[in-house]
Each structure stands twice: as structure tokens, then as C-alpha cells.
PyMOL Python script that loads the backbone (N, CA, C, O; Angstrom):
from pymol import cmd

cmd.read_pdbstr("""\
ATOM      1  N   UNK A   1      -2.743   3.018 -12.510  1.00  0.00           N
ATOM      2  CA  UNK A   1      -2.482   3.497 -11.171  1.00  0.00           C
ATOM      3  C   UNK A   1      -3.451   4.629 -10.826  1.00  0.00           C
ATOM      4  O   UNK A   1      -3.863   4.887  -9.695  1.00  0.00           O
ATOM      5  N   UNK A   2      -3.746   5.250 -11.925  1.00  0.00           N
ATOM      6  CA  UNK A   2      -4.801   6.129 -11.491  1.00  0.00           C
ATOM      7  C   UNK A   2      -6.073   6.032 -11.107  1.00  0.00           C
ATOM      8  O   UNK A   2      -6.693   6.672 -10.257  1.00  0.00           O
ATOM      9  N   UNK A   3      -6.381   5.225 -11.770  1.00  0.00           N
ATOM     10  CA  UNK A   3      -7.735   4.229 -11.476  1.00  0.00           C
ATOM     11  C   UNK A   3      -7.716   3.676 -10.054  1.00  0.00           C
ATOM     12  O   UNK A   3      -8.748   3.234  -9.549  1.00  0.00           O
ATOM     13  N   UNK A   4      -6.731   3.693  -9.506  1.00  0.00           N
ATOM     14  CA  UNK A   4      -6.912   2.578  -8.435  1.00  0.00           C
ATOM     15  C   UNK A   4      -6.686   4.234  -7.587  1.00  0.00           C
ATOM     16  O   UNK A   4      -7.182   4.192  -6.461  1.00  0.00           O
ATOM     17  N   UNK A   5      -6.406   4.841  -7.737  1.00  0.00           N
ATOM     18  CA  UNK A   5      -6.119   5.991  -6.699  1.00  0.00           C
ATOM     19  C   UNK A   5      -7.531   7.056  -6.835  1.00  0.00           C
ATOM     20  O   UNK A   5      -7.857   7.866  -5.968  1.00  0.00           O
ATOM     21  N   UNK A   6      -8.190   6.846  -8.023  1.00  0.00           N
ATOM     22  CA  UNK A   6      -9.862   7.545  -7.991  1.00  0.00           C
ATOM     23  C   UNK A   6     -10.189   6.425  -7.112  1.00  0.00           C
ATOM     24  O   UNK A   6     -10.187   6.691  -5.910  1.00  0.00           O
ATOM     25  N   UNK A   7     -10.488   5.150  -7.480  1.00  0.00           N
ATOM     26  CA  UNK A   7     -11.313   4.096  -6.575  1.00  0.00           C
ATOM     27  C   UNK A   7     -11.020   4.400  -5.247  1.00  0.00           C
ATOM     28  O   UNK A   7     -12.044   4.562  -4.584  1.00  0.00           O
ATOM     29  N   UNK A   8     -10.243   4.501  -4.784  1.00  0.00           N
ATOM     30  CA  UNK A   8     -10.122   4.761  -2.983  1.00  0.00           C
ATOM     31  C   UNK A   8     -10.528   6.066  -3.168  1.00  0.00           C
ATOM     32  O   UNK A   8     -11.002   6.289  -2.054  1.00  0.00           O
ATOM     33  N   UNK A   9     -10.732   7.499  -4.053  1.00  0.00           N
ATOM     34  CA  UNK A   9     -11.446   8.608  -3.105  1.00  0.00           C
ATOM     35  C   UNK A   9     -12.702   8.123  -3.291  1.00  0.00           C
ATOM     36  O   UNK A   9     -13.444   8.520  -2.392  1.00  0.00           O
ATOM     37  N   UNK A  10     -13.406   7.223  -4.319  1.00  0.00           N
ATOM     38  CA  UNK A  10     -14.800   6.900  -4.200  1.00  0.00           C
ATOM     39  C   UNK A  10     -15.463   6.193  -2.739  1.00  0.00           C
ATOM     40  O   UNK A  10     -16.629   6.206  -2.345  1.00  0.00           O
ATOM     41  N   UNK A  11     -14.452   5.690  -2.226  1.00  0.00           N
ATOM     42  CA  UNK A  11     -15.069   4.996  -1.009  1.00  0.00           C
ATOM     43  C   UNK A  11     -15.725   5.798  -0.079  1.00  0.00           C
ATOM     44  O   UNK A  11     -15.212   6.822   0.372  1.00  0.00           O
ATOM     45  N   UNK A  12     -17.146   5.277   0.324  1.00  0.00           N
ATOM     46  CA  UNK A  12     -17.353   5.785   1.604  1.00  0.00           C
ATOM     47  C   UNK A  12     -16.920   5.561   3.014  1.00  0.00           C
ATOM     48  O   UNK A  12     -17.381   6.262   3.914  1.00  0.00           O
ATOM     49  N   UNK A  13     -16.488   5.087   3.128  1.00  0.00           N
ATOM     50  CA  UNK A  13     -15.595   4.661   4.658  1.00  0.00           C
ATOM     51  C   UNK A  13     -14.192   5.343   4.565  1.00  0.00           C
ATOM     52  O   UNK A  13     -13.133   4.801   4.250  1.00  0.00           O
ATOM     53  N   UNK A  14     -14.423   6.736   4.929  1.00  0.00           N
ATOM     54  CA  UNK A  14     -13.520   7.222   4.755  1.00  0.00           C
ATOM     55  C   UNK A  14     -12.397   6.710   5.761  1.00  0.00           C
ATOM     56  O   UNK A  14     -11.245   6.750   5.327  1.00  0.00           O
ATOM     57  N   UNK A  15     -12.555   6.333   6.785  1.00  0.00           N
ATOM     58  CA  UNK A  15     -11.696   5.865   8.045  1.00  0.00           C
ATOM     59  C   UNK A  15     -10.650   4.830   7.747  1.00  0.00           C
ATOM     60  O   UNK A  15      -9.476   4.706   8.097  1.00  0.00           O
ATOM     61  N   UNK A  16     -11.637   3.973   6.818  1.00  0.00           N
ATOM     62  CA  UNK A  16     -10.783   2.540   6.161  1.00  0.00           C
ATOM     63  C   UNK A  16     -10.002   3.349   5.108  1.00  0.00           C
ATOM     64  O   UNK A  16      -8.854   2.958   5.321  1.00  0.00           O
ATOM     65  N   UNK A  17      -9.932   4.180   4.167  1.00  0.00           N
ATOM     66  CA  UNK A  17      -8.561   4.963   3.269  1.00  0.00           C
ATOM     67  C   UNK A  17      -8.190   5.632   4.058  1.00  0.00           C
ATOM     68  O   UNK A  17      -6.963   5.534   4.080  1.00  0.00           O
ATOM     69  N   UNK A  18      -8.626   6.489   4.969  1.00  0.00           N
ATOM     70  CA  UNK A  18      -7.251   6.891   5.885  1.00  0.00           C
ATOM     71  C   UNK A  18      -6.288   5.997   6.377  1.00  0.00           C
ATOM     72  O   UNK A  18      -5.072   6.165   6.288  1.00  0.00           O
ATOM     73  N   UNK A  19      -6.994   4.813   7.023  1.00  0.00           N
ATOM     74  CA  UNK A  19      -5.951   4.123   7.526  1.00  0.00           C
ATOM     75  C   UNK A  19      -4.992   3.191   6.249  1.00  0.00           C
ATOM     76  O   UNK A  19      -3.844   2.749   6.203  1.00  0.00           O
ATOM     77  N   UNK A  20      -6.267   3.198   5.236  1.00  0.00           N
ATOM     78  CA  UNK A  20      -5.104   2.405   4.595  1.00  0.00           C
ATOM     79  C   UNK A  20      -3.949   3.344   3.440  1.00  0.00           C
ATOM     80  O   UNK A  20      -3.138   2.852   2.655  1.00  0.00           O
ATOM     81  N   UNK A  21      -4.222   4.706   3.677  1.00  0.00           N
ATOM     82  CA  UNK A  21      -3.139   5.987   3.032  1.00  0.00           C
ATOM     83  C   UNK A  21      -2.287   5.894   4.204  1.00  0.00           C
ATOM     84  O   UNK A  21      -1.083   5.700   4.035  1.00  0.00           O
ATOM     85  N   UNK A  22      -2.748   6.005   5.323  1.00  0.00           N
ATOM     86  CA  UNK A  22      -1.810   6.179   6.540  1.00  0.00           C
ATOM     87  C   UNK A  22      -0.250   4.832   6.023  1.00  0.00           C
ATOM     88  O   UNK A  22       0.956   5.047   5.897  1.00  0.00           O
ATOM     89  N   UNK A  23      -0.933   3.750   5.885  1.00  0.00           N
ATOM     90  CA  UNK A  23       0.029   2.886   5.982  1.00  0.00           C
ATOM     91  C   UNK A  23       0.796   2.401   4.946  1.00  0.00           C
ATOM     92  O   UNK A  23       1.773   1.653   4.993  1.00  0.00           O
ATOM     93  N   UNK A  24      -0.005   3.140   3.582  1.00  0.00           N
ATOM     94  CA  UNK A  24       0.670   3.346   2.117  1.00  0.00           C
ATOM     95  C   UNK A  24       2.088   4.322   2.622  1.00  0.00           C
ATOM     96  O   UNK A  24       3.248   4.157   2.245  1.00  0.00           O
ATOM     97  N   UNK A  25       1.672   5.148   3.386  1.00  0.00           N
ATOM     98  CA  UNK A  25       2.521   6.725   3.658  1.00  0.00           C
ATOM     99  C   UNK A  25       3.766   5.602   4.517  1.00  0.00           C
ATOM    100  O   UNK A  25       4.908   5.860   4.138  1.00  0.00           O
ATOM    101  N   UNK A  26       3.727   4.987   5.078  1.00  0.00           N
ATOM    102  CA  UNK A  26       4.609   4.523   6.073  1.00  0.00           C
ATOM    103  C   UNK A  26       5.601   3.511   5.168  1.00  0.00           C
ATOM    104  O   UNK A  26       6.816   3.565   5.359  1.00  0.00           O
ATOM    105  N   UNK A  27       5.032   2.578   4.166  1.00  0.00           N
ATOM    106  CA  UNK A  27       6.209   2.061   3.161  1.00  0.00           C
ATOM    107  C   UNK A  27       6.775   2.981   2.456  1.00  0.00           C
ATOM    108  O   UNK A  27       7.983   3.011   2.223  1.00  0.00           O
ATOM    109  N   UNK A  28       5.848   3.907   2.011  1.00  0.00           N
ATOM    110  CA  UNK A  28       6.903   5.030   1.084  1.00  0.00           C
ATOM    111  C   UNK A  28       8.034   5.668   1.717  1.00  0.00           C
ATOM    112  O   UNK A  28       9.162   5.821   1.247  1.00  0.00           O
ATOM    113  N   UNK A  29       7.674   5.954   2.629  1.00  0.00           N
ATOM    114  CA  UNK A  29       8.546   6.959   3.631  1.00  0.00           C
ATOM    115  C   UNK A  29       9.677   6.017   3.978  1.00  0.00           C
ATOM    116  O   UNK A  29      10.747   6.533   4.300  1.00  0.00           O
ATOM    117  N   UNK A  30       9.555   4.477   3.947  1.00  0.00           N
ATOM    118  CA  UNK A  30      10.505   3.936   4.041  1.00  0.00           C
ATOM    119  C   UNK A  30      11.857   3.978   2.860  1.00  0.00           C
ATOM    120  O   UNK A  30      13.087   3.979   2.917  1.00  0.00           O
ATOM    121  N   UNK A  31      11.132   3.998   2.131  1.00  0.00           N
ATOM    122  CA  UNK A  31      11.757   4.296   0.618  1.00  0.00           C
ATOM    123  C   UNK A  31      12.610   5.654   0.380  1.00  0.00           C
ATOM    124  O   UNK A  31      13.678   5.657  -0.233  1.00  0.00           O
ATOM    125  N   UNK A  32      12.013   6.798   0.935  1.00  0.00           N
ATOM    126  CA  UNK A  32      12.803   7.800   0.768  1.00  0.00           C
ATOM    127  C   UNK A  32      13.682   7.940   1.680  1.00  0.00           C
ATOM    128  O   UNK A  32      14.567   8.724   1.338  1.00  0.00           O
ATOM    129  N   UNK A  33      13.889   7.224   3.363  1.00  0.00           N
ATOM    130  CA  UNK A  33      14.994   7.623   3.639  1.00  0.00           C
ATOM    131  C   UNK A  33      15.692   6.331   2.947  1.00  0.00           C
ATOM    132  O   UNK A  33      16.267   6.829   1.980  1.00  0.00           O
ATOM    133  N   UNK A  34      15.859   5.412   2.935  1.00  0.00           N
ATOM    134  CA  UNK A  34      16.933   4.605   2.296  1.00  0.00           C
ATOM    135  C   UNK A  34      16.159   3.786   0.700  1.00  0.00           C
ATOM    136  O   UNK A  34      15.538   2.764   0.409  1.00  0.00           O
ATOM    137  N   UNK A  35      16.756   5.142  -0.040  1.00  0.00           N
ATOM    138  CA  UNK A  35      16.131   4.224  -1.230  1.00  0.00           C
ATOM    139  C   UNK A  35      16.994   3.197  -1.913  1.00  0.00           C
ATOM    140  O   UNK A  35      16.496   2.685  -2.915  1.00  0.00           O
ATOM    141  N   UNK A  36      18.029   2.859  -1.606  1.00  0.00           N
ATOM    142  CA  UNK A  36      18.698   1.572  -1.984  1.00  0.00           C
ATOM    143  C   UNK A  36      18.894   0.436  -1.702  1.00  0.00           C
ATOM    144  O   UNK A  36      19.507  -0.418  -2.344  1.00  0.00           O
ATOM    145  N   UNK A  37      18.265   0.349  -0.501  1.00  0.00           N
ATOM    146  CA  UNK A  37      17.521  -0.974   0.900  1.00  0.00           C
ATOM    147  C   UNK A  37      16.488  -1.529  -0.219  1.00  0.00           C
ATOM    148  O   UNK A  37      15.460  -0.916  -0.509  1.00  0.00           O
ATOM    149  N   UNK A  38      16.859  -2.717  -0.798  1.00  0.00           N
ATOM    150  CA  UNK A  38      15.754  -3.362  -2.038  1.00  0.00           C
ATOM    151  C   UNK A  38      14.323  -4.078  -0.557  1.00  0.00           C
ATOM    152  O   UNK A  38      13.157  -4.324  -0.868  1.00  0.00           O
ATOM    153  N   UNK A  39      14.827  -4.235   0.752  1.00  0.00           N
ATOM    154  CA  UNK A  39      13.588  -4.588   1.634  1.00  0.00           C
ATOM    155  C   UNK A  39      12.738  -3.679   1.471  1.00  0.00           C
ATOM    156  O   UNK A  39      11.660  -4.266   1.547  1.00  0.00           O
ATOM    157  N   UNK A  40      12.506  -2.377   1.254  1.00  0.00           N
ATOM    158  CA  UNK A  40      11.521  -1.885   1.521  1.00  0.00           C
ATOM    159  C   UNK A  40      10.580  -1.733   0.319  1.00  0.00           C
ATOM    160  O   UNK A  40       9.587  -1.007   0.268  1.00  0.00           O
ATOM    161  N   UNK A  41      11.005  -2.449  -0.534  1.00  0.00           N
ATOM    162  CA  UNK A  41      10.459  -2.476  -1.868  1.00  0.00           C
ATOM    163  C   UNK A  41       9.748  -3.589  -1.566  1.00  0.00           C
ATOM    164  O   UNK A  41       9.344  -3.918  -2.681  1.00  0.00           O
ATOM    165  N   UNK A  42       9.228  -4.575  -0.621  1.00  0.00           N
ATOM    166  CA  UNK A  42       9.024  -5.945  -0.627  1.00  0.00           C
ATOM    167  C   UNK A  42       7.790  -5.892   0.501  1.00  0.00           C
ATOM    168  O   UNK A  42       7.800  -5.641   1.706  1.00  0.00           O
ATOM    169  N   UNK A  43       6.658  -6.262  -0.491  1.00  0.00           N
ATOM    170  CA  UNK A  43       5.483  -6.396   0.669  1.00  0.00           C
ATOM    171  C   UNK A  43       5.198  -7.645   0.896  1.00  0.00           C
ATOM    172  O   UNK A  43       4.951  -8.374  -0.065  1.00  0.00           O
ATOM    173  N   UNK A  44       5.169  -8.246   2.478  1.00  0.00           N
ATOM    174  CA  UNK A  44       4.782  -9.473   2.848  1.00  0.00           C
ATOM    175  C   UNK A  44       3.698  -9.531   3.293  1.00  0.00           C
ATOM    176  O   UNK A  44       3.386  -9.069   4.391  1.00  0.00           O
ATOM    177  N   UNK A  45       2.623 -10.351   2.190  1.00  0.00           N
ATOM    178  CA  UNK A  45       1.340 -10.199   2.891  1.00  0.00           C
ATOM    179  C   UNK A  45       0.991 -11.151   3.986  1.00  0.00           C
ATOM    180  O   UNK A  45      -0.206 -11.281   4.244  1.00  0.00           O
ATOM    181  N   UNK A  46       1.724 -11.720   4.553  1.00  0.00           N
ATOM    182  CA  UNK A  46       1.727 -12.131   5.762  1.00  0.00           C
ATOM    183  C   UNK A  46       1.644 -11.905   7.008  1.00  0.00           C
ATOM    184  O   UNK A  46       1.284 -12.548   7.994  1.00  0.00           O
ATOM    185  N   UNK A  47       2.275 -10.263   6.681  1.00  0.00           N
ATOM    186  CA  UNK A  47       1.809  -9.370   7.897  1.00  0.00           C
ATOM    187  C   UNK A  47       0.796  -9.258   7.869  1.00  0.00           C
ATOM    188  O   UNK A  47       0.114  -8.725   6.994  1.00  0.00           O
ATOM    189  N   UNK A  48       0.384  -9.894   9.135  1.00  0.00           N
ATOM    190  CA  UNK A  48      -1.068  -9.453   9.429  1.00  0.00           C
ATOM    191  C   UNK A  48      -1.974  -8.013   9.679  1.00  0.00           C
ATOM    192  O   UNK A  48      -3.163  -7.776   9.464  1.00  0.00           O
ATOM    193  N   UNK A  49      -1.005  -7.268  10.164  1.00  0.00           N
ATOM    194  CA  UNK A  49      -1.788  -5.429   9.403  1.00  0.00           C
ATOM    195  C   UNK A  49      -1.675  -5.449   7.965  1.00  0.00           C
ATOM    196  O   UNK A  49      -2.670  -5.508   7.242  1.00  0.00           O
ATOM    197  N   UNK A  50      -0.643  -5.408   7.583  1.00  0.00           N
ATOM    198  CA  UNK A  50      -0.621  -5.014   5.973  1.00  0.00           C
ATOM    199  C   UNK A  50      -1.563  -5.944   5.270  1.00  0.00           C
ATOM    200  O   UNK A  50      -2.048  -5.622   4.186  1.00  0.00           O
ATOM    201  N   UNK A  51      -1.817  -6.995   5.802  1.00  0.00           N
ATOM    202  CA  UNK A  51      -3.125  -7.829   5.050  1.00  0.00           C
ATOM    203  C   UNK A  51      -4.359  -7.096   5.213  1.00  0.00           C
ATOM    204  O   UNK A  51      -5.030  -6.551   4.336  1.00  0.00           O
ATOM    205  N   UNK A  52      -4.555  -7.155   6.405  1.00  0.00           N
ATOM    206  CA  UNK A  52      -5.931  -6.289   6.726  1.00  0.00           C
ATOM    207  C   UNK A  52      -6.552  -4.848   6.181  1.00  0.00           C
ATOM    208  O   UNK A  52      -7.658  -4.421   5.851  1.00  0.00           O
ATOM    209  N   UNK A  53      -4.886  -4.235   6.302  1.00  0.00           N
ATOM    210  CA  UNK A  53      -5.821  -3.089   5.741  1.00  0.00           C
ATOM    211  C   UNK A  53      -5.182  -2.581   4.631  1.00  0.00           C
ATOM    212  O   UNK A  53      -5.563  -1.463   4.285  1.00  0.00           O
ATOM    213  N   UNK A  54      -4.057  -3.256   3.788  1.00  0.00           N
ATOM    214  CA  UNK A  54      -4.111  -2.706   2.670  1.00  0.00           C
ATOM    215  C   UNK A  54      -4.965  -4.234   1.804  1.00  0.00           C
ATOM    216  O   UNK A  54      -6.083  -4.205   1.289  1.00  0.00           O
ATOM    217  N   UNK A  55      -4.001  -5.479   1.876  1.00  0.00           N
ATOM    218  CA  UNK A  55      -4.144  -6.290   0.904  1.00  0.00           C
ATOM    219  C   UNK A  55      -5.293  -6.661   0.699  1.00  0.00           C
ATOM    220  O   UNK A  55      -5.407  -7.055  -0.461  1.00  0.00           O
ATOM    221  N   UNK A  56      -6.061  -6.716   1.178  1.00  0.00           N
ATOM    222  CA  UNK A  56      -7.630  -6.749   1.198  1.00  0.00           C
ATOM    223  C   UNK A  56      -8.730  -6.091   0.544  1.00  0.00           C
ATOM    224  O   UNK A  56      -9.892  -6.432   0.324  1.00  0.00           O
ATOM    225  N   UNK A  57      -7.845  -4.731   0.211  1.00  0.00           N
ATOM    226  CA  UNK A  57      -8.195  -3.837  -0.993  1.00  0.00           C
ATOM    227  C   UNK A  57      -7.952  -3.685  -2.131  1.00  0.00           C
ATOM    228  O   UNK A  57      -6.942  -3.018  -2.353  1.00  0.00           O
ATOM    229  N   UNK A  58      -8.607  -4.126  -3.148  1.00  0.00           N
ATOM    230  CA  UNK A  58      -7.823  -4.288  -4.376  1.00  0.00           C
ATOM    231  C   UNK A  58      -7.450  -3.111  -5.080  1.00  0.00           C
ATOM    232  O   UNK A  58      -6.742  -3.310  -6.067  1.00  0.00           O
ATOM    233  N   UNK A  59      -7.811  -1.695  -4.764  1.00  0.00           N
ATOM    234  CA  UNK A  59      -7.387  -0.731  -5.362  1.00  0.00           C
ATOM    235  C   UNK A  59      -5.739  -0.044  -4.836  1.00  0.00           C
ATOM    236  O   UNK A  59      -4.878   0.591  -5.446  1.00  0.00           O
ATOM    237  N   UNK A  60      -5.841  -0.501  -3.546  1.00  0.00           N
ATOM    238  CA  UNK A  60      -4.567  -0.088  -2.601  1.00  0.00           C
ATOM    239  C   UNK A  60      -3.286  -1.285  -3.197  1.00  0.00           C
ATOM    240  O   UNK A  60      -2.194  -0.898  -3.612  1.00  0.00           O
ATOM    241  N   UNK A  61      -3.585  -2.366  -3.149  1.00  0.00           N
ATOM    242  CA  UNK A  61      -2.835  -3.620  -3.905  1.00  0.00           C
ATOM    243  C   UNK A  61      -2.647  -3.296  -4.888  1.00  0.00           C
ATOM    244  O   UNK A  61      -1.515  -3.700  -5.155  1.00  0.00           O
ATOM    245  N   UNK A  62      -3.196  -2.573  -6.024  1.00  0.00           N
ATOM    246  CA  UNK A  62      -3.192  -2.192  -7.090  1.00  0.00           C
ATOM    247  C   UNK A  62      -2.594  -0.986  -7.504  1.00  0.00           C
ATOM    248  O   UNK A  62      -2.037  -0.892  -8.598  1.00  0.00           O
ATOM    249  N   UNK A  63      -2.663  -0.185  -6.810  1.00  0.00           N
ATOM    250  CA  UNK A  63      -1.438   1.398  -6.512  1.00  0.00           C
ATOM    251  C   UNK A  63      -0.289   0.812  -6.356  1.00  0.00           C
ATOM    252  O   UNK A  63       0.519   0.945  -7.275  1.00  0.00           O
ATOM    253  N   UNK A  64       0.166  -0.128  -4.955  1.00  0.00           N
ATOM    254  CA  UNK A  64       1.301  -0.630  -4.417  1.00  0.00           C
ATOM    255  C   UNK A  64       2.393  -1.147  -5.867  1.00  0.00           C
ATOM    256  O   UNK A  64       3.478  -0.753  -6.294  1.00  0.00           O
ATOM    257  N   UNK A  65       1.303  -2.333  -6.321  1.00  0.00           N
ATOM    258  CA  UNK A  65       2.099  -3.045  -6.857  1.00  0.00           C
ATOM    259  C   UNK A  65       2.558  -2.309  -8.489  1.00  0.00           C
ATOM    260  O   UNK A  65       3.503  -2.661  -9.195  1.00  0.00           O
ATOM    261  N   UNK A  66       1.707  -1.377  -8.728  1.00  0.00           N
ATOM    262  CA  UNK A  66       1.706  -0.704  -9.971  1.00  0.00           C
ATOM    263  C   UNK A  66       2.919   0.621  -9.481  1.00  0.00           C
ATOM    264  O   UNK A  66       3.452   1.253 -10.392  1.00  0.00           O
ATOM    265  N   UNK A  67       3.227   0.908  -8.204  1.00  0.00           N
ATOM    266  CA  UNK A  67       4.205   1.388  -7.885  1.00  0.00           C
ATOM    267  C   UNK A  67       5.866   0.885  -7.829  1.00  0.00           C
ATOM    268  O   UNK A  67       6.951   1.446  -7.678  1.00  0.00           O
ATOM    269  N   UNK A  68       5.447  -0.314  -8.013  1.00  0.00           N
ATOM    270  CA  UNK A  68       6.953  -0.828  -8.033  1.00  0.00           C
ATOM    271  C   UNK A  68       7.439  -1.784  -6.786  1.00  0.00           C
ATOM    272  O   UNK A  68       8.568  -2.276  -6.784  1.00  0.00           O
ATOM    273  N   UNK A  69       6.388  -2.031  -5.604  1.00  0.00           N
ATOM    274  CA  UNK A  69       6.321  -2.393  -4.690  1.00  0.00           C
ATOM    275  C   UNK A  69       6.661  -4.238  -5.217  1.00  0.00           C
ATOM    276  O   UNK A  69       6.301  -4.671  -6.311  1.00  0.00           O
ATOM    277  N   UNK A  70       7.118  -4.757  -4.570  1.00  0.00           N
ATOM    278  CA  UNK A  70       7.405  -6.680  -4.738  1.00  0.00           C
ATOM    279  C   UNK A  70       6.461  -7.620  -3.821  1.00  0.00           C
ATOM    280  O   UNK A  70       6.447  -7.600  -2.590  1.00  0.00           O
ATOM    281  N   UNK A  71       5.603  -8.524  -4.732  1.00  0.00           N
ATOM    282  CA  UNK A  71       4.752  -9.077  -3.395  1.00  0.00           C
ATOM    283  C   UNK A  71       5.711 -10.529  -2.865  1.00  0.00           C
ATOM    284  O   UNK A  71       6.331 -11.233  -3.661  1.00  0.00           O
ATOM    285  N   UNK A  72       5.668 -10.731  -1.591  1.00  0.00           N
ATOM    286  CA  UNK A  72       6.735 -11.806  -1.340  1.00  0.00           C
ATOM    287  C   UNK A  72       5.948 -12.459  -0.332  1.00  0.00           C
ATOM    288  O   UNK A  72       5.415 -11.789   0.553  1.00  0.00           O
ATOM    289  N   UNK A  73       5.837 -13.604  -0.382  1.00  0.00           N
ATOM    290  CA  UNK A  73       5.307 -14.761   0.694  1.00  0.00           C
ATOM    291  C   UNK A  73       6.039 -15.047   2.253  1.00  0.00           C
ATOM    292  O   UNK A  73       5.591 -15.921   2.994  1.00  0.00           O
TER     293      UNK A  73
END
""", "prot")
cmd.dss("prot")
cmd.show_as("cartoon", "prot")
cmd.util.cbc("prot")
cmd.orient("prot")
């Protein structure tokens, strides 16, 4: 997990890890107000944002899922 969290400060496009911390920040935050809701543990990469700008990154996919996050179709 750490590895994948140096790899995103290595990027130069900083705009593309903001947005894709921005939207890391928005599942977590789901998590802390209801952490017993097992949905918010569940990423559908079907959403078409969450494809774009996290799943597409293999270091952000790689934080997520090394976080405990569920990938679901």
C-alpha cells in the first residue's frame, strides 16, 4: 500500500492525483460516517467516473483494494 501511495506522489500531472485523492477522499468519508453500511466498502467499476479517474490507475486501484475496498461488477 505504500508503494502505491509513493507512485501517485511521483506523478507529474498533478491535477489527475488531485482529482483522483479528491475521489479516494469521497469513498472514505463514506466509510466513516456509516462504517457498518458493507455498500460503501464496494467499488463498481462501472461507474463511469470511478473508472476514469481512479480505475484506470493502477496505483489508486491498488491503495483502494489493498485498503479493504470490494471490486464488484
Amino acid at each position: 500500500m505504500e508503494a502505491a501511495l509513493e507512485a501517485l506522489r511521483s506523478f507529474s500531472d498533478t491535477d489527475q492525483v488531485k482529482n483522483v485523492l479528491s475521489l479516494m477522499q469521497v469513498y472514505v468519508n463514506n466509510i466513516v460516517k456509516d462504517p457498518v453500511n458493507p455498500k460503501y466498502r464496494k467499488i463498481r467499476i462501472t461507474n463511469p467516473k470511478f473508472n476514469a479517474v481512479i480505475w484506470q490507475l493502477e496505483e489508486a486501484r491498488t491503495f483502494l483494494l489493498f485498503s479493504g475496498f470490494e471490486q464488484v461488477h
